[in-house]
Biopython code that builds the backbone (N, CA, C, O; Angstrom):
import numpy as np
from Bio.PDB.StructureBuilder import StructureBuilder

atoms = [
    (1, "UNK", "N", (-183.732, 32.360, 68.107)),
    (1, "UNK", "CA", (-184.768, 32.944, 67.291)),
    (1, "UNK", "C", (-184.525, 32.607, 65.821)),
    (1, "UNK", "O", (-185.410, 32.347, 65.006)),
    (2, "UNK", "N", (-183.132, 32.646, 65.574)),
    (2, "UNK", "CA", (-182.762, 32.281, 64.198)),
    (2, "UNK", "C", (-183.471, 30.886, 63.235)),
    (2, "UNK", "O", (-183.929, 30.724, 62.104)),
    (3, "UNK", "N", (-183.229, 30.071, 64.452)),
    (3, "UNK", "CA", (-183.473, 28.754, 64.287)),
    (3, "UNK", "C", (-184.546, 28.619, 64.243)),
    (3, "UNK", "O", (-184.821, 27.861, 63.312)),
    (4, "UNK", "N", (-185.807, 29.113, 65.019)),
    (4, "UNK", "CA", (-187.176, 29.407, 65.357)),
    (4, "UNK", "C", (-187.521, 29.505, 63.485)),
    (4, "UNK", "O", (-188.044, 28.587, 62.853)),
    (5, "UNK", "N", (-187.099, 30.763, 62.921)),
    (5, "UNK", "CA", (-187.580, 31.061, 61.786)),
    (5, "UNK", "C", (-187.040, 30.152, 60.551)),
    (5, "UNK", "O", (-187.566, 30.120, 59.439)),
    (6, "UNK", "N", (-185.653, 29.267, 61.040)),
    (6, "UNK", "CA", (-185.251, 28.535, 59.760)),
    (6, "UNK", "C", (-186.300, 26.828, 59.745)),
    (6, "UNK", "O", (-186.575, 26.076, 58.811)),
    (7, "UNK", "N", (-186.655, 26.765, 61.302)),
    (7, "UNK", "CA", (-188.017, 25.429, 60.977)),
    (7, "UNK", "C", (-189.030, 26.201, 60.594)),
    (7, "UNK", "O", (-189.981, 25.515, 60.220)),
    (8, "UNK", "N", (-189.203, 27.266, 60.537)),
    (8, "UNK", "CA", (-191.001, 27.832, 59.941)),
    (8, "UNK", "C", (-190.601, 27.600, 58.034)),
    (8, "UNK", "O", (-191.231, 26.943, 57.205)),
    (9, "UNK", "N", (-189.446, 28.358, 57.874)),
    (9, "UNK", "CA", (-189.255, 28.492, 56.923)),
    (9, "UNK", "C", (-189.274, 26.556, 55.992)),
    (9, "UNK", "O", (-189.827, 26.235, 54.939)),
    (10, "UNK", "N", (-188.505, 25.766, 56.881)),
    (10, "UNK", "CA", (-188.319, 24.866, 55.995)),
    (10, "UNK", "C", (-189.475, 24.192, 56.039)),
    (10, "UNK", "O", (-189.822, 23.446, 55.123)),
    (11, "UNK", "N", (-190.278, 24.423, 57.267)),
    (11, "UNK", "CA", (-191.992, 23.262, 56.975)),
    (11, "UNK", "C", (-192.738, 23.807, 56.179)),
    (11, "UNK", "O", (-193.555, 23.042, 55.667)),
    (12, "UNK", "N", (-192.817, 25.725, 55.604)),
    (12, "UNK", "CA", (-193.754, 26.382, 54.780)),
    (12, "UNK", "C", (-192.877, 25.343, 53.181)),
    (12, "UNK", "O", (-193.534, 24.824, 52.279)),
    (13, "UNK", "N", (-191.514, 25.319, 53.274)),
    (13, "UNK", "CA", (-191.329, 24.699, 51.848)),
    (13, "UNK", "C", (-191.825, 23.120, 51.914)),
    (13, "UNK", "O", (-192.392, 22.655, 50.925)),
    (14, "UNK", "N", (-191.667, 22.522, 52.772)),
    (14, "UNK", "CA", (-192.115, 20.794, 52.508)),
    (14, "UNK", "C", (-193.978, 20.858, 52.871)),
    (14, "UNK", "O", (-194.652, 19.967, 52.356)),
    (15, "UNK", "N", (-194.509, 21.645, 53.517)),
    (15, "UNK", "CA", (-195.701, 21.580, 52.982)),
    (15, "UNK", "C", (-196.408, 21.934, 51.332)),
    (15, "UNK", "O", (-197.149, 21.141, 50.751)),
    (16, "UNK", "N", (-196.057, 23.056, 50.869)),
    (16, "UNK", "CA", (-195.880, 23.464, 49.876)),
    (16, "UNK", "C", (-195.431, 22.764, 48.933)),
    (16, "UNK", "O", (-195.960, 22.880, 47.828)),
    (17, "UNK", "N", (-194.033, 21.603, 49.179)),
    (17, "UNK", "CA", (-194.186, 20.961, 48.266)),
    (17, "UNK", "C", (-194.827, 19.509, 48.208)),
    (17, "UNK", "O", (-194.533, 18.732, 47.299)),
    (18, "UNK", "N", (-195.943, 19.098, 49.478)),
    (18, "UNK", "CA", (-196.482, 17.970, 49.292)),
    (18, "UNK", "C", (-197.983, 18.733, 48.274)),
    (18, "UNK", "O", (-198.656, 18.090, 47.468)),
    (19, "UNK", "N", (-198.132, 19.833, 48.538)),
    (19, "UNK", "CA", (-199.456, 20.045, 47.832)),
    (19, "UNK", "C", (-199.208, 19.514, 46.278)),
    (19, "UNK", "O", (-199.911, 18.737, 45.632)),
    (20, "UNK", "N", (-197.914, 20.222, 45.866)),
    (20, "UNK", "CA", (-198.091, 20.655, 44.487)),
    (20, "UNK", "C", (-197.684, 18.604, 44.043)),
    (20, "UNK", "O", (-198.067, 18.185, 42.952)),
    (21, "UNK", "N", (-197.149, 17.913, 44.745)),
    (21, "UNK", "CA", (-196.904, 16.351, 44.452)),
    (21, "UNK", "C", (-198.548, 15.668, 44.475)),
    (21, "UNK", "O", (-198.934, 14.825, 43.665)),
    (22, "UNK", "N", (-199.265, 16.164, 45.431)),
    (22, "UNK", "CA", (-200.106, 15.462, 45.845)),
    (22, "UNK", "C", (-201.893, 15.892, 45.156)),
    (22, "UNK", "O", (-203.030, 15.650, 45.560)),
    (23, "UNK", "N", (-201.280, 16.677, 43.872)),
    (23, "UNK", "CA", (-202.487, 17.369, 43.301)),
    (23, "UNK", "C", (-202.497, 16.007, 41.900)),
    (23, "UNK", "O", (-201.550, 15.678, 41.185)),
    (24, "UNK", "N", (-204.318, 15.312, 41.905)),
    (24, "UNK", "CA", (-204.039, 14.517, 40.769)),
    (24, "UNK", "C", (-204.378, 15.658, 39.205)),
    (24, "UNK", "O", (-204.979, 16.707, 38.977)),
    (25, "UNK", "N", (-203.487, 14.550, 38.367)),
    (25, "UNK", "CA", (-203.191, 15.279, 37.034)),
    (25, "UNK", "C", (-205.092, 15.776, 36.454)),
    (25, "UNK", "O", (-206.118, 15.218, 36.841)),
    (26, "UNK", "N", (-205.020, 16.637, 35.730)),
    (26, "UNK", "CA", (-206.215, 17.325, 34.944)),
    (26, "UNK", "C", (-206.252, 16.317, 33.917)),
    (26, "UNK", "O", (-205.333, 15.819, 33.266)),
    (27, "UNK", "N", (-208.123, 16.011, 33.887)),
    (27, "UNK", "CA", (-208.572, 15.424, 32.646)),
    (27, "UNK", "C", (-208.732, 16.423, 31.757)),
    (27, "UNK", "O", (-209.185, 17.565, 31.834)),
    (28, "UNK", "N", (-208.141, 15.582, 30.659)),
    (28, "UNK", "CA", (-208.408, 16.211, 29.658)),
    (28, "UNK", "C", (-209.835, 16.452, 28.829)),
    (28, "UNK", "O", (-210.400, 15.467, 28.353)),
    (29, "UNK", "N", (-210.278, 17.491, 28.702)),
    (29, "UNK", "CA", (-211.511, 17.883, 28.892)),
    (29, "UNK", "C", (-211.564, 18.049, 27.082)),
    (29, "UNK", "O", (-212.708, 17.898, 26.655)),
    (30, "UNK", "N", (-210.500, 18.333, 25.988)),
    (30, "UNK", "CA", (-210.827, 19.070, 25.241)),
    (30, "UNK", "C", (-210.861, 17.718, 23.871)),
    (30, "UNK", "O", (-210.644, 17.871, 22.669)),
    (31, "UNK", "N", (-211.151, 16.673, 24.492)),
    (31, "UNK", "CA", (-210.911, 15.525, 23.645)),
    (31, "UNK", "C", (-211.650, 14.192, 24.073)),
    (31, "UNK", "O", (-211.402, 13.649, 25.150)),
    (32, "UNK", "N", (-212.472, 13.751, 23.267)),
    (32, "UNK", "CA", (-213.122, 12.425, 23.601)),
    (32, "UNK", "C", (-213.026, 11.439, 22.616)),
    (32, "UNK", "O", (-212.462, 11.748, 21.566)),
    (33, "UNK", "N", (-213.592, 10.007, 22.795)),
    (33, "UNK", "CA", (-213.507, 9.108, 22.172)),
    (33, "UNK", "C", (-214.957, 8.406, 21.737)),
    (33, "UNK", "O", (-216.033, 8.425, 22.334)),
    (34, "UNK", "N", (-214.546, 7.717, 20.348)),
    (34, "UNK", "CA", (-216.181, 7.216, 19.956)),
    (34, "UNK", "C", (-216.051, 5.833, 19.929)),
    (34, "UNK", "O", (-214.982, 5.484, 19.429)),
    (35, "UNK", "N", (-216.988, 4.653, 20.402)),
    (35, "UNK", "CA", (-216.810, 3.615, 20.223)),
    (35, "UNK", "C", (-218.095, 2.708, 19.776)),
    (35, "UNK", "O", (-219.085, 3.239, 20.279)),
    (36, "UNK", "N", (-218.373, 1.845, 19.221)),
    (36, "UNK", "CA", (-219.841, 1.139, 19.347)),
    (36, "UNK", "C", (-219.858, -0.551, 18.623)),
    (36, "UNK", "O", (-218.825, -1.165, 18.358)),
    (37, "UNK", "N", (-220.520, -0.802, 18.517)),
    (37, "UNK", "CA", (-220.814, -2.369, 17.769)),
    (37, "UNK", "C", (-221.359, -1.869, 16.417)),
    (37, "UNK", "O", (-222.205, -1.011, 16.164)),
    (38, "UNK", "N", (-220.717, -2.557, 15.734)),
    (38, "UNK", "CA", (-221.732, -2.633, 13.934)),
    (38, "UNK", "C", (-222.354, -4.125, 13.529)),
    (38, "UNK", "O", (-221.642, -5.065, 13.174)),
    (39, "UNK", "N", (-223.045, -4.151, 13.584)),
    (39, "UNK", "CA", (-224.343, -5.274, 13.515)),
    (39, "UNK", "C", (-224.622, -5.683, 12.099)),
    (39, "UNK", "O", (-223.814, -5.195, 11.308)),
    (40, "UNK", "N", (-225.593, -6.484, 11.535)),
    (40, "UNK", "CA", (-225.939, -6.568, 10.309)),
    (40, "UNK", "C", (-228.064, -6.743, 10.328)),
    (40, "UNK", "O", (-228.775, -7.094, 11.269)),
    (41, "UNK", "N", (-228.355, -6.450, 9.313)),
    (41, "UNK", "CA", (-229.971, -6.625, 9.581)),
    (41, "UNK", "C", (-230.515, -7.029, 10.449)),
    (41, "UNK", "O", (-231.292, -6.418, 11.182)),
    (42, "UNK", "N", (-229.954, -8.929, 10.545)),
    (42, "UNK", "CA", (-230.001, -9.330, 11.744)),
    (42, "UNK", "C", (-229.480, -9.468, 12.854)),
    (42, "UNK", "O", (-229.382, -10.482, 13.544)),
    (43, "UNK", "N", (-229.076, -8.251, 13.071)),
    (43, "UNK", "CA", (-228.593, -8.314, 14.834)),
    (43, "UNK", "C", (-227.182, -9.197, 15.172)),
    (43, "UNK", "O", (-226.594, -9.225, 16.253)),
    (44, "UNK", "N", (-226.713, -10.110, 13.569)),
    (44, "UNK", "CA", (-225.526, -10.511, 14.048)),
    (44, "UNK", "C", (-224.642, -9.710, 13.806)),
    (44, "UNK", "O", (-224.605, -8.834, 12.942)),
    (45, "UNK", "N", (-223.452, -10.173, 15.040)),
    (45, "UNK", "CA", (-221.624, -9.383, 14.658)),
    (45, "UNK", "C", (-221.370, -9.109, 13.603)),
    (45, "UNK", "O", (-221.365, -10.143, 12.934)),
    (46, "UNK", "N", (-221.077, -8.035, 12.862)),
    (46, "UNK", "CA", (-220.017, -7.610, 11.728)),
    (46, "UNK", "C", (-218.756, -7.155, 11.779)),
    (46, "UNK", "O", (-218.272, -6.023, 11.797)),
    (47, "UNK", "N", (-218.029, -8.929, 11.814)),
    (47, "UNK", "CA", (-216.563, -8.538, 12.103)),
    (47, "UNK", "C", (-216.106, -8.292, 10.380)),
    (47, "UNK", "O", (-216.546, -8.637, 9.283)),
    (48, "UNK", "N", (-214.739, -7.327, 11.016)),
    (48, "UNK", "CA", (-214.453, -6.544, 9.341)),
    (48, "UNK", "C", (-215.116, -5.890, 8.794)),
    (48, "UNK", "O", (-215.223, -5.967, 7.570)),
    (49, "UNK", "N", (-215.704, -5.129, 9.443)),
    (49, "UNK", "CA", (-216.770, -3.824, 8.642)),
    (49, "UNK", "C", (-215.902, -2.487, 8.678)),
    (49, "UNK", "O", (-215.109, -2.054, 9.515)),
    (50, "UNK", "N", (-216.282, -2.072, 7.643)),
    (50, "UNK", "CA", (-215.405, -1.019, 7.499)),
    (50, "UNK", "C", (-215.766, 0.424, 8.156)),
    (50, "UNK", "O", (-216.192, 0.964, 7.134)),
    (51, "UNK", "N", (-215.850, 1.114, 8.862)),
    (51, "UNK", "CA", (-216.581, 2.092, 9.849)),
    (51, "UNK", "C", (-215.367, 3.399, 8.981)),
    (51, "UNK", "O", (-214.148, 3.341, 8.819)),
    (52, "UNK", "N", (-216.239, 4.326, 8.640)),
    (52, "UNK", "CA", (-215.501, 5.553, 8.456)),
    (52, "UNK", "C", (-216.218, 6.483, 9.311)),
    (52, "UNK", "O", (-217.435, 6.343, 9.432)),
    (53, "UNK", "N", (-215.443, 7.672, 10.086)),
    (53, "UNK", "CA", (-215.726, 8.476, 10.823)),
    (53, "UNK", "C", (-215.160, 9.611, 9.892)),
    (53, "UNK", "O", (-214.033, 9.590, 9.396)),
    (54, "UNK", "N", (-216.417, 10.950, 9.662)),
    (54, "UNK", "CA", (-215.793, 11.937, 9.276)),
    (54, "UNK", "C", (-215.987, 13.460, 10.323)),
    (54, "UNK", "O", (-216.921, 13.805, 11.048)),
    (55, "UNK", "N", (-214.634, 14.138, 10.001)),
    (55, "UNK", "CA", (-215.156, 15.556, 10.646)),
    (55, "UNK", "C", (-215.406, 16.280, 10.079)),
    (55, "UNK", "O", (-214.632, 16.568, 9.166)),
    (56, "UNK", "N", (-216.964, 17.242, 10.290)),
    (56, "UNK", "CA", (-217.882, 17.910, 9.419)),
    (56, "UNK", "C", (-216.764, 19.067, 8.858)),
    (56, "UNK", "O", (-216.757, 19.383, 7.668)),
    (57, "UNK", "N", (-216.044, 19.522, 9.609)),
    (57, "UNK", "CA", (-215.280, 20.799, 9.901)),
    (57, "UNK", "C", (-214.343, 20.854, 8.779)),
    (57, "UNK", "O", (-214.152, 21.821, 8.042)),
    (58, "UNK", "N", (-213.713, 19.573, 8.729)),
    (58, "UNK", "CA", (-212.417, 19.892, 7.402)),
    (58, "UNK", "C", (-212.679, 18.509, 6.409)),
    (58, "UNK", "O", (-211.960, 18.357, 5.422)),
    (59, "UNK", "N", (-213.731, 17.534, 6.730)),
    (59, "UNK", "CA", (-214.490, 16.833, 5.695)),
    (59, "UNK", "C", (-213.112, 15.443, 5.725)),
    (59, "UNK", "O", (-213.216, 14.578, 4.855)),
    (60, "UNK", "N", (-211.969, 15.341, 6.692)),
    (60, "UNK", "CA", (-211.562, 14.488, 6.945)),
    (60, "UNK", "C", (-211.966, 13.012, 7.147)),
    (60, "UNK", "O", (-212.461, 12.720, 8.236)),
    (61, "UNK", "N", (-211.823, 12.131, 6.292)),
    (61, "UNK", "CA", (-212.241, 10.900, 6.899)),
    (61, "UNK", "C", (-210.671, 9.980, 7.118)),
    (61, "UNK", "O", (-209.572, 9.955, 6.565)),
    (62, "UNK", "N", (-211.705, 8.922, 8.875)),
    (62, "UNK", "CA", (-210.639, 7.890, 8.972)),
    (62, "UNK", "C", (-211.257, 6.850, 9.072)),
    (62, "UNK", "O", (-212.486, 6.915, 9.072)),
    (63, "UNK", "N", (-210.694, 5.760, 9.171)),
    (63, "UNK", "CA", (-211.363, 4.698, 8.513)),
    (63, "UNK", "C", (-210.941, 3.746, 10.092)),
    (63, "UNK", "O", (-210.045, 4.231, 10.783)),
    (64, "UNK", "N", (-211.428, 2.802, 10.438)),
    (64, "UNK", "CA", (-210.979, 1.533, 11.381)),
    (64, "UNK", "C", (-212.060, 0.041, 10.756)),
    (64, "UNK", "O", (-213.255, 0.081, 10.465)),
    (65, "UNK", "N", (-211.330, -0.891, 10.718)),
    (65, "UNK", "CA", (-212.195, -1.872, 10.400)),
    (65, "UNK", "C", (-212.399, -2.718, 11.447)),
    (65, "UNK", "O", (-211.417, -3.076, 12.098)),
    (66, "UNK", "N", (-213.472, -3.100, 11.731)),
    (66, "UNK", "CA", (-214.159, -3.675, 13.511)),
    (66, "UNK", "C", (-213.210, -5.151, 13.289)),
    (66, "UNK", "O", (-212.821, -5.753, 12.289)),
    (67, "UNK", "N", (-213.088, -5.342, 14.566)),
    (67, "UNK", "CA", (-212.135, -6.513, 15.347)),
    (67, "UNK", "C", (-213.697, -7.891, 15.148)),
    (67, "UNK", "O", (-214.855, -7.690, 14.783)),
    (68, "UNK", "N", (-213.073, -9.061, 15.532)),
    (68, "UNK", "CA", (-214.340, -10.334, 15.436)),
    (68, "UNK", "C", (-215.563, -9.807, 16.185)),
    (68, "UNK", "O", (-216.646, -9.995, 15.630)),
    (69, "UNK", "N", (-215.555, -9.095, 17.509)),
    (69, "UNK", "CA", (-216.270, -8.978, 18.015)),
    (69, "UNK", "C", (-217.513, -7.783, 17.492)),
    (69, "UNK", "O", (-218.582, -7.478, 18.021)),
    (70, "UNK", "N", (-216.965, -7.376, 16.458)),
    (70, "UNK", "CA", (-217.621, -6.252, 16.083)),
    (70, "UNK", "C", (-217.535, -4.595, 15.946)),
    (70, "UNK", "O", (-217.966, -3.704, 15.214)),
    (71, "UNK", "N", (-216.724, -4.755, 17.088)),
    (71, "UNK", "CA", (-216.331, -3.296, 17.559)),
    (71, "UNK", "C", (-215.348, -2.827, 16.820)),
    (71, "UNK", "O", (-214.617, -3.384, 16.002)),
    (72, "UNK", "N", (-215.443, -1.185, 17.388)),
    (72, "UNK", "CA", (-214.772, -0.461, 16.407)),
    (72, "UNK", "C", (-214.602, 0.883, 17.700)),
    (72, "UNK", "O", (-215.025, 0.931, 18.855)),
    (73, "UNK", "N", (-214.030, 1.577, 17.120)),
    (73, "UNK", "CA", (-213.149, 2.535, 18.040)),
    (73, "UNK", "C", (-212.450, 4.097, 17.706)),
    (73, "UNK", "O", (-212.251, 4.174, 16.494)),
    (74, "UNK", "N", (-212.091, 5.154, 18.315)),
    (74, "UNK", "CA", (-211.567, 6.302, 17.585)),
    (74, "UNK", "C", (-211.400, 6.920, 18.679)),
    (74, "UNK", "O", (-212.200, 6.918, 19.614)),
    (75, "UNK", "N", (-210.099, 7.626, 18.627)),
    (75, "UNK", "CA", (-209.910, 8.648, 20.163)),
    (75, "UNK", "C", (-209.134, 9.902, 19.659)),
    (75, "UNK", "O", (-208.509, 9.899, 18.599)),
    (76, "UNK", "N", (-209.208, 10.832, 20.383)),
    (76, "UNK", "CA", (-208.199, 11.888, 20.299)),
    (76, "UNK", "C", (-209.556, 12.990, 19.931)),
    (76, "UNK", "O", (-209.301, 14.150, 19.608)),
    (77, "UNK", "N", (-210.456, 12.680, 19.984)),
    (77, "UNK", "CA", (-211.551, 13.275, 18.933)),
    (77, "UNK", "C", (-211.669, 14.712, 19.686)),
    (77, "UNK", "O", (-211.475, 14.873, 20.891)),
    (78, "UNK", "N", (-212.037, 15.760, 18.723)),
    (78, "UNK", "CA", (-212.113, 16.753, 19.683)),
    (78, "UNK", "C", (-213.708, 17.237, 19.628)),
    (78, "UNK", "O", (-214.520, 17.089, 18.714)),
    (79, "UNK", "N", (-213.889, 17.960, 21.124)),
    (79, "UNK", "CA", (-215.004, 17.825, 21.567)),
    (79, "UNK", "C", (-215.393, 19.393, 21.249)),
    (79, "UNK", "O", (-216.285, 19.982, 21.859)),
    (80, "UNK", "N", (-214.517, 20.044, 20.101)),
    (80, "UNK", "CA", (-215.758, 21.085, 19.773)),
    (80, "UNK", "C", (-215.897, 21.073, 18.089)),
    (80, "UNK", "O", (-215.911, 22.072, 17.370)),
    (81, "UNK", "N", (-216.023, 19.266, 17.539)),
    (81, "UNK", "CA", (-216.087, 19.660, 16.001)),
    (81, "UNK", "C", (-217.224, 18.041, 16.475)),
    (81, "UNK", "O", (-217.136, 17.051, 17.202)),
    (82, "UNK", "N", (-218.172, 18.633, 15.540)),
    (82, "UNK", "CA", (-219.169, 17.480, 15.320)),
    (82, "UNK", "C", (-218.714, 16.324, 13.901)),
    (82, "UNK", "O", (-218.252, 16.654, 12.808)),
    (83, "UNK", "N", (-218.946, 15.335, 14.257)),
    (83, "UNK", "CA", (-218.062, 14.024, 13.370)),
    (83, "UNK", "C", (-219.875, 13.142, 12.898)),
    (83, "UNK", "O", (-220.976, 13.010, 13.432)),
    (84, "UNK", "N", (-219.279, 12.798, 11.765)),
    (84, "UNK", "CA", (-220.682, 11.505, 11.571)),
    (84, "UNK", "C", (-219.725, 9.761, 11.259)),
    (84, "UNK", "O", (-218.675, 9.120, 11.222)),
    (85, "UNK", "N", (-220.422, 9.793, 11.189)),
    (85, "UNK", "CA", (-219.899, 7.925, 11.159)),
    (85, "UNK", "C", (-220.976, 6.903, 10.719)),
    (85, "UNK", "O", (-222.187, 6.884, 10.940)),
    (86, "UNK", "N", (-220.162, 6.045, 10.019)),
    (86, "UNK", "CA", (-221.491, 5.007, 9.281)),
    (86, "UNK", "C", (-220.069, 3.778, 8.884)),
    (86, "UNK", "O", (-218.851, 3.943, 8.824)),
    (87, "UNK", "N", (-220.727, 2.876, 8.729)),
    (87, "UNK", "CA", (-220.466, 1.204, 8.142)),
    (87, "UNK", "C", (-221.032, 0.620, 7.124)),
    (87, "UNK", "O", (-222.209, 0.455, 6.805)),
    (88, "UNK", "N", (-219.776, 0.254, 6.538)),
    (88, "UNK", "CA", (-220.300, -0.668, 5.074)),
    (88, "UNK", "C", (-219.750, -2.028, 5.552)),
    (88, "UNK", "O", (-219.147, -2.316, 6.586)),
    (89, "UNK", "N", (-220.122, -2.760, 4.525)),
    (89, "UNK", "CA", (-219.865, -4.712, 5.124)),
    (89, "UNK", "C", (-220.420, -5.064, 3.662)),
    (89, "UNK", "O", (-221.607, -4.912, 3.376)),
    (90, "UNK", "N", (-219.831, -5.362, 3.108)),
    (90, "UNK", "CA", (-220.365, -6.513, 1.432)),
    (90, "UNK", "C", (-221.407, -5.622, 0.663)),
    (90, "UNK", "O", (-220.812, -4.754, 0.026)),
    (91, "UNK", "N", (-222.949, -5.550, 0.499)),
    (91, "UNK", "CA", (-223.321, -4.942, -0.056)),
    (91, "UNK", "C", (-224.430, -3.800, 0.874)),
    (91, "UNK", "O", (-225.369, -3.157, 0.403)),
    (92, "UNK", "N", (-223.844, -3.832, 2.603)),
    (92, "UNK", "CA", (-224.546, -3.004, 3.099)),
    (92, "UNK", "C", (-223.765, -1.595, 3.374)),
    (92, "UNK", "O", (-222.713, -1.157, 2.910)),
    (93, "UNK", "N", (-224.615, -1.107, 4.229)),
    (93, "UNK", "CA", (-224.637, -0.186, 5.103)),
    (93, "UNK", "C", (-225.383, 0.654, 5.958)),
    (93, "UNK", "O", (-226.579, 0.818, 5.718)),
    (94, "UNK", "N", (-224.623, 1.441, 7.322)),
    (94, "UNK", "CA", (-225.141, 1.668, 8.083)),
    (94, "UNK", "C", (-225.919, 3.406, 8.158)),
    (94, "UNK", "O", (-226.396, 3.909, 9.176)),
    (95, "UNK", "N", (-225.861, 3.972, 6.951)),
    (95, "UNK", "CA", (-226.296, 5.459, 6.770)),
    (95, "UNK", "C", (-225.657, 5.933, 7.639)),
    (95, "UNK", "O", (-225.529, 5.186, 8.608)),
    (96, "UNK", "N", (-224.951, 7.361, 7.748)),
    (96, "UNK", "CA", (-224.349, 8.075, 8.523)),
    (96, "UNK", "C", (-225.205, 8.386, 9.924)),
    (96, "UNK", "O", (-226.294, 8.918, 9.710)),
    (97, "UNK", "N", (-224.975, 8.210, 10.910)),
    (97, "UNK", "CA", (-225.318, 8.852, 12.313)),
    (97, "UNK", "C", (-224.080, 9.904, 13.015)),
    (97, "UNK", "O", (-222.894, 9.765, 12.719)),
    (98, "UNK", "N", (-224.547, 10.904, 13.932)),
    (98, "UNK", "CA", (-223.948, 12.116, 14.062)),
    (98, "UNK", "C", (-223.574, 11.891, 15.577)),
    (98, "UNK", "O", (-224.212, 11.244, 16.407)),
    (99, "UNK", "N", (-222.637, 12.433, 15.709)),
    (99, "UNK", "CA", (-221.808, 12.687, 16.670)),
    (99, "UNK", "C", (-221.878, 13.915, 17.032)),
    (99, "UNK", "O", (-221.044, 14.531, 16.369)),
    (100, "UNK", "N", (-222.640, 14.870, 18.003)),
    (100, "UNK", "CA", (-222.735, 16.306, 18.011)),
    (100, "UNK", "C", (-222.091, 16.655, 18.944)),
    (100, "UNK", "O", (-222.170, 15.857, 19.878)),
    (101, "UNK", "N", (-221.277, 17.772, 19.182)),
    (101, "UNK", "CA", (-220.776, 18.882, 20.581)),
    (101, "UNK", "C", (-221.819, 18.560, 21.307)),
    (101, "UNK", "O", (-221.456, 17.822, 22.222)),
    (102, "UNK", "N", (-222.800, 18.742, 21.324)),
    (102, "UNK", "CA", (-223.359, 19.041, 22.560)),
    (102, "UNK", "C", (-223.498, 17.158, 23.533)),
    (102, "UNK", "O", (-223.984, 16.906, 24.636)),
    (103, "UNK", "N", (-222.950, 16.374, 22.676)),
    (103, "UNK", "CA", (-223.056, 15.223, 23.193)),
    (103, "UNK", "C", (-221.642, 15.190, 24.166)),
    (103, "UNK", "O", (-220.534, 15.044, 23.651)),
    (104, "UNK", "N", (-221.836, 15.345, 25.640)),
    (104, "UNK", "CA", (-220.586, 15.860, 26.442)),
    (104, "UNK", "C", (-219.986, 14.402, 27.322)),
    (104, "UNK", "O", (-219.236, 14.493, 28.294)),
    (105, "UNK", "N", (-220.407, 13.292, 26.844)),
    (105, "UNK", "CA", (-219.823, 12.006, 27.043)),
    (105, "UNK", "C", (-218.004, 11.906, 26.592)),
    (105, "UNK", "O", (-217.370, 11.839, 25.540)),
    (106, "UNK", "N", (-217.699, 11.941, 27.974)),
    (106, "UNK", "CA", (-215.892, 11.575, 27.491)),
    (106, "UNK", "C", (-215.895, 10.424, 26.725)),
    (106, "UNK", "O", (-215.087, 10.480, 25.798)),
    (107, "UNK", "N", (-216.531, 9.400, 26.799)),
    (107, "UNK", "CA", (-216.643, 8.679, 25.771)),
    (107, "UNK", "C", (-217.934, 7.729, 25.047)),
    (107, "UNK", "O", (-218.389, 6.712, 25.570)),
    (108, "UNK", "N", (-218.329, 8.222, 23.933)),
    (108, "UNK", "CA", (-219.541, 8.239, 23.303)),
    (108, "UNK", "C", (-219.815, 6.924, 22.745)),
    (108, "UNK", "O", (-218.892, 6.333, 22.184)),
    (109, "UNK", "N", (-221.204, 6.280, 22.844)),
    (109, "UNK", "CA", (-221.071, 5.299, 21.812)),
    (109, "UNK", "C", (-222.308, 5.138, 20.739)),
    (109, "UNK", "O", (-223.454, 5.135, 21.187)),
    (110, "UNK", "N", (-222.114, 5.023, 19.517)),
    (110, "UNK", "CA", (-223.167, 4.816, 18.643)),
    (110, "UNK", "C", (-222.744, 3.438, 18.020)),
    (110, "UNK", "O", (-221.756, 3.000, 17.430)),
    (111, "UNK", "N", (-223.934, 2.974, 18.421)),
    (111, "UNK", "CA", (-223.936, 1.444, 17.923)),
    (111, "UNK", "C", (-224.071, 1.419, 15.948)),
    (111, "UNK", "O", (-224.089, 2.595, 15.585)),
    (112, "UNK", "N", (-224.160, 0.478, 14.745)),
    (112, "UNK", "CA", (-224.292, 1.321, 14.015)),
    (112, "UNK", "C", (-225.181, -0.527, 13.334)),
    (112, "UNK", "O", (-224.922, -1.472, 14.079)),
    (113, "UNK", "N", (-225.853, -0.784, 12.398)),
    (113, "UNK", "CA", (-226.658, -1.516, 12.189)),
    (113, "UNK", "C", (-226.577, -1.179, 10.433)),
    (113, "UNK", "O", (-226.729, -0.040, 9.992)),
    (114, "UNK", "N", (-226.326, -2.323, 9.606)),
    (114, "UNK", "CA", (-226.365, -2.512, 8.304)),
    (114, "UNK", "C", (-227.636, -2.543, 8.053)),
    (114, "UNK", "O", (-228.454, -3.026, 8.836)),
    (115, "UNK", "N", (-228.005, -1.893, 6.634)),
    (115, "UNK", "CA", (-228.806, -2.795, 5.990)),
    (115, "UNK", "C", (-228.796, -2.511, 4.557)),
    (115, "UNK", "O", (-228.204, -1.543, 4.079)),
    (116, "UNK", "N", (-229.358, -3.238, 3.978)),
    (116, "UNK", "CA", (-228.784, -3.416, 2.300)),
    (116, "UNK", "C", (-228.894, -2.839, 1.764)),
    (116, "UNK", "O", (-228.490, -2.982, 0.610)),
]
sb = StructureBuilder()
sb.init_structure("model")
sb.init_model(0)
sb.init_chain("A")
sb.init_seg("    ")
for serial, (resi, resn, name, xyz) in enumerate(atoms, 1):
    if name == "N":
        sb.init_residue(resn, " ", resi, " ")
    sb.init_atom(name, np.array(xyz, "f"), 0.0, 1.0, " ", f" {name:<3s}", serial, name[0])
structure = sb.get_structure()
């Protein structure tokens, strides 16, 4: 009988511990990322544009300057402070566009378009 209860006992622990191995990790829900293309009047690439992203909340700005292809990028962002973002390039720019909470995309993209 002893023995009876020491296999119940040891399959309640190795089931128990395939659950807790076999659970996948939690997304992180409280953080997203912004990404998009910055363009120029005409619709071409603006590599090296300077993209500042600010947060409305503490008026923080960060800056990334787009790769050849255009793009540009920002992560860690948190998903309960609304951010705006805009691009300059020589004598343009792209006027600020908004990034709102209620936009619930893990990862968001606003394209952003110069003009003089």
């Amino acid at each position: 009988m002893r023995t009876r209860a020491s296999r119940c006992a040891c399959l309640l622990i190795v089931l128990a511990g395939c659950g807790l191995f076999g659970q996948q990790p939690r997304e992180d829900t409280s953080t997203r990322s912004l990404q998009g293309i910055v363009t120029d009047a005409s619709g071409n690439i603006a590599a090296k544009a300077v993209v500042k992203l600010k947060d409305t909340k503490t008026l923080q700005i960060q800056s990334f300057i787009t790769s050849a292809d255009g793009s540009y990028h920002f992560v860690g962002l948190s998903t309960e402070i609304e951010y705006e973002v805009k691009a300059d390039h020589a004598d343009a720019t792209s006027g600020w566009k908004k990034l709102s909470v209620f936009n619930t995309k893990k990862v968001a993209t606003i394209n952003l378009k110069l003009n003089k």
